[in-house]
TITI-237048 format. One line per field, with one value per residue: residue number from 0; residue in one letter; x, y, z of N, C-alpha, C, O in turn. Coordinates in steps of 0.1 Angstrom, whole numbers, m for minus. Layout:
N
k	c(NUM|...)
r	c(A|...)
neast	c(X|...)
nnorth	c(Y|...)
nup	c(Z|...)
caeast	c(X|...)
canorth	c(Y|...)
caup	c(Z|...)
ceast	c(X|...)
cnorth	c(Y|...)
cup	c(Z|...)
oeast	c(X|...)
onorth	c(Y|...)
oup	c(Z|...)
***
This chain:
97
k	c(0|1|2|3|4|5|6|7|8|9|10|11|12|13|14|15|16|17|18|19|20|21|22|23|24|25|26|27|28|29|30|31|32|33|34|35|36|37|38|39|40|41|42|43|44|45|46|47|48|49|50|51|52|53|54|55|56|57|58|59|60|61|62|63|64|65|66|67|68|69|70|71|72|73|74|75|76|77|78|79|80|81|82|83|84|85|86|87|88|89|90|91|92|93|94|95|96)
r	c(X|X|X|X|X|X|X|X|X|X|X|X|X|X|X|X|X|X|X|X|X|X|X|X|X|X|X|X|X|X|X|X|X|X|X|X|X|X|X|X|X|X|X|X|X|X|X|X|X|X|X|X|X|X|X|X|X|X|X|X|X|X|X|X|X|X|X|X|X|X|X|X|X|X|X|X|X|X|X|X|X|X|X|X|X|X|X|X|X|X|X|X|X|X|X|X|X)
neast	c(8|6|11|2|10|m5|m16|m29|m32|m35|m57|m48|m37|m14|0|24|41|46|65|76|97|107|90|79|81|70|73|47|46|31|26|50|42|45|39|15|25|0|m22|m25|m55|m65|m87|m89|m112|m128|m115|m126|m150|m149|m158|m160|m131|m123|m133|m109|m93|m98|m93|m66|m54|m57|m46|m52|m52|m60|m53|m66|m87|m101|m132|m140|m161|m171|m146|m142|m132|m136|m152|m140|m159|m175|m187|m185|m199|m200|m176|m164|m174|m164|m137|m138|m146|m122|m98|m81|m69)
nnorth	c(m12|26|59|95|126|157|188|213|239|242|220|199|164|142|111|90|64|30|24|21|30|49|75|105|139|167|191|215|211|233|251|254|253|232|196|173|140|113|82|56|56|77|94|120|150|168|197|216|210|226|225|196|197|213|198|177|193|196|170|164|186|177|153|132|109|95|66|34|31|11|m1|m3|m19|m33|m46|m37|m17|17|36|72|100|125|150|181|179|149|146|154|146|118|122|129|103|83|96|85|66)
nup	c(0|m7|m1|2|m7|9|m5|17|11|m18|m26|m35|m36|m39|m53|m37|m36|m26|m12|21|37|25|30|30|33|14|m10|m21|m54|m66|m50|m31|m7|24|23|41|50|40|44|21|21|22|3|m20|m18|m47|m59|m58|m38|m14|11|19|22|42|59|59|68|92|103|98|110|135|141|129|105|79|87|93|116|141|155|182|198|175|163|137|111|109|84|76|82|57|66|84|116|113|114|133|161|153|158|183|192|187|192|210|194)
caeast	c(0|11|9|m3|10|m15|m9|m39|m33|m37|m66|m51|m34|m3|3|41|42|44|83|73|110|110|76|89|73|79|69|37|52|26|26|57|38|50|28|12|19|m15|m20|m30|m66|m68|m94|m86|m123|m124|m108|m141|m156|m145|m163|m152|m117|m124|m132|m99|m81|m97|m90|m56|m48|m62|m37|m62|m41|m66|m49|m73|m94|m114|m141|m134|m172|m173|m140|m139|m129|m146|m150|m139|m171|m169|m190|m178|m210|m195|m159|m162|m179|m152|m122|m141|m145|m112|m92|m72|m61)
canorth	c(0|35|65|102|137|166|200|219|253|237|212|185|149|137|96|90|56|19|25|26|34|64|81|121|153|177|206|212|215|243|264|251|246|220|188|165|128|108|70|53|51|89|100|133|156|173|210|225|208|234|217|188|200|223|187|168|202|194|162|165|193|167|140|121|107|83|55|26|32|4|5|m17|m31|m48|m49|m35|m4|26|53|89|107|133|162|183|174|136|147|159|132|107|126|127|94|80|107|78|58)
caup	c(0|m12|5|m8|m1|7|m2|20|2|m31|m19|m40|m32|m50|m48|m36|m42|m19|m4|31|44|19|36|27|37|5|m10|m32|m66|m72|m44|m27|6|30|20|48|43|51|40|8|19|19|m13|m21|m27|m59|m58|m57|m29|m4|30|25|23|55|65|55|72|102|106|97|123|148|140|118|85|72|88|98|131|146|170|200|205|166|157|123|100|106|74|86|75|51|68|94|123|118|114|151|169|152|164|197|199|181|192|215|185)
ceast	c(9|8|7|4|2|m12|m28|m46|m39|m50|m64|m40|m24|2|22|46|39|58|78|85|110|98|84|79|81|75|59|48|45|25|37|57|44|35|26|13|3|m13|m30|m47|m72|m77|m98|m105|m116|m120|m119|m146|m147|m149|m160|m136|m113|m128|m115|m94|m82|m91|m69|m43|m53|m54|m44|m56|m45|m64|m62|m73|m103|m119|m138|m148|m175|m162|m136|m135|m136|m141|m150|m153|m165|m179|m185|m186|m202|m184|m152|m163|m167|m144|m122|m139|m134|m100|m76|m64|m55)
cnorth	c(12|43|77|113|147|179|210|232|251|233|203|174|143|121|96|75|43|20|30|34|50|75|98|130|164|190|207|219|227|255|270|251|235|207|178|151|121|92|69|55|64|94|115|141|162|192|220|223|216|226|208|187|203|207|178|178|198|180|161|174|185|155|132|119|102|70|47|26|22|6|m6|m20|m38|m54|m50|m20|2|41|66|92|119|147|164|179|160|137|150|149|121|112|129|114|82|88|96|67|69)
cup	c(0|3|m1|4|0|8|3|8|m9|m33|m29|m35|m41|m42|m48|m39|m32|m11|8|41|36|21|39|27|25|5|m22|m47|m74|m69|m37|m12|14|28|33|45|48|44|29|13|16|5|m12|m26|m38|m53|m55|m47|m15|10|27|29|35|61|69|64|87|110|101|110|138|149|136|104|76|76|91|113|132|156|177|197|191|161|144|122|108|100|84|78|72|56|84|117|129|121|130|160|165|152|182|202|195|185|206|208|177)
oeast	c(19|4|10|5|m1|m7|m37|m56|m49|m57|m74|m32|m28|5|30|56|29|58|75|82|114|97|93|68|93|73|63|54|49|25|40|67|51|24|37|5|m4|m2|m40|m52|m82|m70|m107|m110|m104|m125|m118|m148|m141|m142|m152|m131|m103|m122|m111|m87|m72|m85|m62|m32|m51|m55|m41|m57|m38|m71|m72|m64|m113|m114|m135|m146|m180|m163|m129|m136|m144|m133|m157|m157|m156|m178|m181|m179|m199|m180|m142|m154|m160|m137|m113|m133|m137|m90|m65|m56|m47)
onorth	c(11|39|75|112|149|184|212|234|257|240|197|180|138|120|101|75|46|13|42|41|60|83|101|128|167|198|202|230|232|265|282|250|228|210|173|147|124|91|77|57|64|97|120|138|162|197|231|234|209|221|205|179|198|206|174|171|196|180|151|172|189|147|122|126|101|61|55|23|22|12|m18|m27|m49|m64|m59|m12|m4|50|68|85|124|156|156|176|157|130|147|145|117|107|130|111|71|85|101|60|66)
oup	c(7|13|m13|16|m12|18|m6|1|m10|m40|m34|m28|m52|m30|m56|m46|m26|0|8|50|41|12|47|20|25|14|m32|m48|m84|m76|m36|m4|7|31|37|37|58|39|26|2|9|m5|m5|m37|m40|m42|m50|m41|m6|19|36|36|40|72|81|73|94|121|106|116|150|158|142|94|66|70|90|121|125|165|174|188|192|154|139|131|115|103|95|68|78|48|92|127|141|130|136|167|174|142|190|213|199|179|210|213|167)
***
Protein backbone atom coordinates (compact mmCIF):
# COMPACT_ATOMS: atom_id res chain seq x y z
CA UNK A 1 0.00 0.00 0.00
CA UNK A 2 1.06 3.48 -1.19
CA UNK A 3 0.86 6.53 0.47
CA UNK A 4 -0.34 10.22 -0.79
CA UNK A 5 1.04 13.66 -0.08
CA UNK A 6 -1.47 16.57 0.66
CA UNK A 7 -0.94 20.01 -0.21
CA UNK A 8 -3.93 21.90 1.98
CA UNK A 9 -3.26 25.33 0.18
CA UNK A 10 -3.72 23.66 -3.05
CA UNK A 11 -6.56 21.21 -1.88
CA UNK A 12 -5.12 18.47 -4.04
CA UNK A 13 -3.43 14.92 -3.23
CA UNK A 14 -0.29 13.68 -5.02
CA UNK A 15 0.28 9.62 -4.83
CA UNK A 16 4.08 8.95 -3.59
CA UNK A 17 4.20 5.56 -4.20
CA UNK A 18 4.41 1.91 -1.89
CA UNK A 19 8.31 2.49 -0.42
CA UNK A 20 7.31 2.63 3.09
CA UNK A 21 10.99 3.38 4.44
CA UNK A 22 11.04 6.36 1.93
CA UNK A 23 7.60 8.06 3.57
CA UNK A 24 8.91 12.06 2.71
CA UNK A 25 7.33 15.30 3.69
CA UNK A 26 7.94 17.67 0.47
CA UNK A 27 6.89 20.56 -0.97
CA UNK A 28 3.74 21.19 -3.16
CA UNK A 29 5.18 21.49 -6.65
CA UNK A 30 2.56 24.27 -7.19
CA UNK A 31 2.56 26.45 -4.40
CA UNK A 32 5.71 25.12 -2.74
CA UNK A 33 3.79 24.62 0.61
CA UNK A 34 5.02 21.96 2.97
CA UNK A 35 2.81 18.83 2.04
CA UNK A 36 1.16 16.49 4.81
CA UNK A 37 1.93 12.84 4.31
CA UNK A 38 -1.51 10.80 5.06
CA UNK A 39 -1.99 7.04 4.05
CA UNK A 40 -3.04 5.35 0.82
CA UNK A 41 -6.56 5.08 1.89
CA UNK A 42 -6.84 8.91 1.95
CA UNK A 43 -9.40 10.04 -1.28
CA UNK A 44 -8.61 13.32 -2.05
CA UNK A 45 -12.30 15.63 -2.74
CA UNK A 46 -12.37 17.33 -5.86
CA UNK A 47 -10.79 21.01 -5.78
CA UNK A 48 -14.09 22.46 -5.70
CA UNK A 49 -15.60 20.78 -2.93
CA UNK A 50 -14.46 23.45 -0.38
CA UNK A 51 -16.26 21.75 2.98
CA UNK A 52 -15.20 18.80 2.52
CA UNK A 53 -11.71 20.02 2.26
CA UNK A 54 -12.41 22.35 5.47
CA UNK A 55 -13.16 18.69 6.48
CA UNK A 56 -9.93 16.79 5.46
CA UNK A 57 -8.10 20.16 7.22
CA UNK A 58 -9.74 19.42 10.19
CA UNK A 59 -8.97 16.16 10.64
CA UNK A 60 -5.59 16.52 9.68
CA UNK A 61 -4.78 19.28 12.32
CA UNK A 62 -6.22 16.70 14.84
CA UNK A 63 -3.73 14.05 13.96
CA UNK A 64 -6.17 12.14 11.77
CA UNK A 65 -4.13 10.72 8.54
CA UNK A 66 -6.60 8.34 7.20
CA UNK A 67 -4.88 5.54 8.84
CA UNK A 68 -7.29 2.62 9.75
CA UNK A 69 -9.43 3.17 13.08
CA UNK A 70 -11.42 0.42 14.60
CA UNK A 71 -14.09 0.49 17.00
CA UNK A 72 -13.42 -1.68 19.99
CA UNK A 73 -17.17 -3.10 20.45
CA UNK A 74 -17.26 -4.76 16.58
CA UNK A 75 -14.04 -4.93 15.73
CA UNK A 76 -13.93 -3.50 12.33
CA UNK A 77 -12.87 -0.42 10.02
CA UNK A 78 -14.56 2.61 10.57
CA UNK A 79 -14.96 5.28 7.44
CA UNK A 80 -13.93 8.91 8.55
CA UNK A 81 -17.13 10.73 7.48
CA UNK A 82 -16.88 13.33 5.10
CA UNK A 83 -19.01 16.17 6.83
CA UNK A 84 -17.76 18.27 9.44
CA UNK A 85 -21.03 17.39 12.26
CA UNK A 86 -19.49 13.60 11.78
CA UNK A 87 -15.93 14.73 11.43
CA UNK A 88 -16.15 15.94 15.06
CA UNK A 89 -17.94 13.18 16.86
CA UNK A 90 -15.19 10.74 15.17
CA UNK A 91 -12.16 12.61 16.36
CA UNK A 92 -14.06 12.70 19.70
CA UNK A 93 -14.52 9.38 19.92
CA UNK A 94 -11.15 8.00 18.09
CA UNK A 95 -9.19 10.67 19.15
CA UNK A 96 -7.18 7.79 21.45
CA UNK A 97 -6.11 5.82 18.48
Amino acid sequence: MGHKNVCINCQKAYNMGMNHEDIREGNCPECGMKMIPVSHRFRPPKKTENKKWEVVKYYLSNGFFYHHIKDAGCNSWVPYPEDMRGAKEFVKKYRAQ
